[in-house]
NUTIZA-524294 format. One record per residue (C-alpha): residue in one letter; residue number from 0; y, x, z. Coordinates in nm, 4 decimals. Each point is the difference from the previous one (the first is absolute). Layout:
r: a&k: NUM&py: Y&px: X&pz: Z
...
//
This chain:
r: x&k: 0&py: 0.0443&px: 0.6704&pz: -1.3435
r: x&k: 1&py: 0.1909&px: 0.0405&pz: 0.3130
r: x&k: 2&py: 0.3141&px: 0.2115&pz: 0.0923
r: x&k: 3&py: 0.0533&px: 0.1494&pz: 0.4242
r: x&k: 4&py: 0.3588&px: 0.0797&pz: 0.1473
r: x&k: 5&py: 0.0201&px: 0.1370&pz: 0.3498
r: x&k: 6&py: 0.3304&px: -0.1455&pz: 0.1510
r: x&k: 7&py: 0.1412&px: 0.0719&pz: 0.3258
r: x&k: 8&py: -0.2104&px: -0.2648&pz: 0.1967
r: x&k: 9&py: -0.2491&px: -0.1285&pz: -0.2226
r: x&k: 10&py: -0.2517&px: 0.1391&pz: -0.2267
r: x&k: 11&py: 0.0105&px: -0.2433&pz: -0.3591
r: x&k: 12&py: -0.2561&px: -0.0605&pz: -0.2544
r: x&k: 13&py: 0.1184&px: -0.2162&pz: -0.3192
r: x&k: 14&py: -0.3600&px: -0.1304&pz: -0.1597
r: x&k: 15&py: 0.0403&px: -0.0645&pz: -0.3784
r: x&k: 16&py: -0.2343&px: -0.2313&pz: -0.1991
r: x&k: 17&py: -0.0317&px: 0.1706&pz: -0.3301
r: x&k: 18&py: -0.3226&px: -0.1175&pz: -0.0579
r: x&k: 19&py: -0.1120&px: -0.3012&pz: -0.2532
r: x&k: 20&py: 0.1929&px: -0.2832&pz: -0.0723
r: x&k: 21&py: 0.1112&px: -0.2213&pz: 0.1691
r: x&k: 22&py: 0.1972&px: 0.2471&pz: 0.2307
r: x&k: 23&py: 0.1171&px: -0.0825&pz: 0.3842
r: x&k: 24&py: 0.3217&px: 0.1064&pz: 0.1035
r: x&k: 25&py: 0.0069&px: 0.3621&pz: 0.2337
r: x&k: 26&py: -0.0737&px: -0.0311&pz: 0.3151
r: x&k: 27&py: 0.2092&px: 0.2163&pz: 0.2932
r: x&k: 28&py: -0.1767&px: 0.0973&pz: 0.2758
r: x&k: 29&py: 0.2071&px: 0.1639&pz: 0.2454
r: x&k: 30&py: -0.1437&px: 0.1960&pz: 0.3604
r: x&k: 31&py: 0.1797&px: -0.0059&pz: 0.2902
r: x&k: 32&py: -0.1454&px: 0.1997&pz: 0.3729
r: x&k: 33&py: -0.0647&px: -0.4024&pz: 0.0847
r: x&k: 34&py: 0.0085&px: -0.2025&pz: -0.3083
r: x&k: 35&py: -0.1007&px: -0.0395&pz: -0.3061
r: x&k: 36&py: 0.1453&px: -0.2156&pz: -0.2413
r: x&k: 37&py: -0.0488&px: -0.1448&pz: -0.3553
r: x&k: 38&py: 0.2032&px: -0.1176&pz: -0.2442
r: x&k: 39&py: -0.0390&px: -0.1681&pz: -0.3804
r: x&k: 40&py: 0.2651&px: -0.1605&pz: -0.2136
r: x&k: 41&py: -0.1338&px: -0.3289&pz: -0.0873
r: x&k: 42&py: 0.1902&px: -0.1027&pz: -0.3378
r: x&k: 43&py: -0.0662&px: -0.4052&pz: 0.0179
r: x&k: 44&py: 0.1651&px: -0.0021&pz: 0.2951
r: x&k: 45&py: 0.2791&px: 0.2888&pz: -0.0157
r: x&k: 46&py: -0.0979&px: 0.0742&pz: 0.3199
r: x&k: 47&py: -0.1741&px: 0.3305&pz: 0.1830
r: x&k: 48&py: -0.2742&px: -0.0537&pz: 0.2301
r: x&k: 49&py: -0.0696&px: 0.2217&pz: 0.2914
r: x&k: 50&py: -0.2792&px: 0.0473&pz: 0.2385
r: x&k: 51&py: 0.0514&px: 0.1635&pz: 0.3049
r: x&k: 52&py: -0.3800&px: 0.1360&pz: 0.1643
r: x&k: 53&py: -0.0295&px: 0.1982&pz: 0.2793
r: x&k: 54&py: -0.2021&px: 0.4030&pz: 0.0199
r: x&k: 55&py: -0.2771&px: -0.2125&pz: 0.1484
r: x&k: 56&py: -0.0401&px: -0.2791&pz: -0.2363
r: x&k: 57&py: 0.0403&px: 0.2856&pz: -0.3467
r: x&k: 58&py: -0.2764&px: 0.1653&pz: 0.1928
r: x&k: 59&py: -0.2143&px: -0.2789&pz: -0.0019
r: x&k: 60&py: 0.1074&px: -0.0505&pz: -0.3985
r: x&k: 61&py: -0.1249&px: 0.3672&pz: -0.0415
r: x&k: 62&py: -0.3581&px: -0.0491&pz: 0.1827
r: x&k: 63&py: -0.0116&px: -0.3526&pz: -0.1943
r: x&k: 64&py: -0.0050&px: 0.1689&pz: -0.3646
r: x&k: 65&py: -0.2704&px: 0.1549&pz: 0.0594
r: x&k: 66&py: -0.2643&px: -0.2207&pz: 0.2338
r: x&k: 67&py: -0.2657&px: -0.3055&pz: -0.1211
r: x&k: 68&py: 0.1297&px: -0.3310&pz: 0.0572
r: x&k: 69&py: 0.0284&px: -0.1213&pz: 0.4076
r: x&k: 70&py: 0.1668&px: 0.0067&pz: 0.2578
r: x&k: 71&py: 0.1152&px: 0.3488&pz: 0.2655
r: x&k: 72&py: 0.2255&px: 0.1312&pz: 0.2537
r: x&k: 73&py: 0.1163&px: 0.2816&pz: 0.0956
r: x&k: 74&py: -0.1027&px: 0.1548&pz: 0.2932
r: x&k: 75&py: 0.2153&px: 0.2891&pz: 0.1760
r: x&k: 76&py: -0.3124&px: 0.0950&pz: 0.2100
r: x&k: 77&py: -0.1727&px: 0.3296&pz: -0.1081
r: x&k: 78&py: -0.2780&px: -0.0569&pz: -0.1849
r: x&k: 79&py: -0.3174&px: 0.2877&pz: 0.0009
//
C-alpha cells in the first residue's frame, strides 16, 4: 500500500508494508526538482534514517530494477 501528497515543493509518497509478517516500518520517500530523499523510523534505535540521492543516482536505481547482474553507465551521447 502506499499513499501520494503533492506539497508546495515536493511531490511525497508514504510506502506501507502491509504485507506478511514480520512487517517493516513505512518508508517516506519525498521528490524534490534536485533531490530525493528517504526516510524510515528505525524503532531499536528511536532514531529516523535518511538518505539523500541525487535525479542521477534514482535514475540509475530505476534502470538497475530492471537489468541482469553487471556493471553500466550512462551515456548522454545519442545512441541510433
Amino acid at each position: 500500500m502506499f499513499t501520494i501528497e503533492h506539497e508546495f515543493d515536493a511531490t511525497i509518497v508514504t510506502l506501507i508494508d502491509d504485507g506478511d509478517i514480520p512487517l517493516q516500518d513505512d518508508i517516506t520517500i519525498a521528490a524534490f526538482a534536485s533531490v530525493v530523499t528517504l526516510e524510515q523510523y528505525n524503532p531499536r534505535t528511536d532514531r529516523i534514517h535518511k538518505i539523500s540521492m541525487s535525479m542521477a543516482q534514482l535514475r540509475d536505481l530505476q534502470a538497475a530494477l530492471n537489468l541482469p547482474e553487471g556493471s553500466y553507465r550512462f551515456s548522454d551521447a545519442p545512441t541510433d
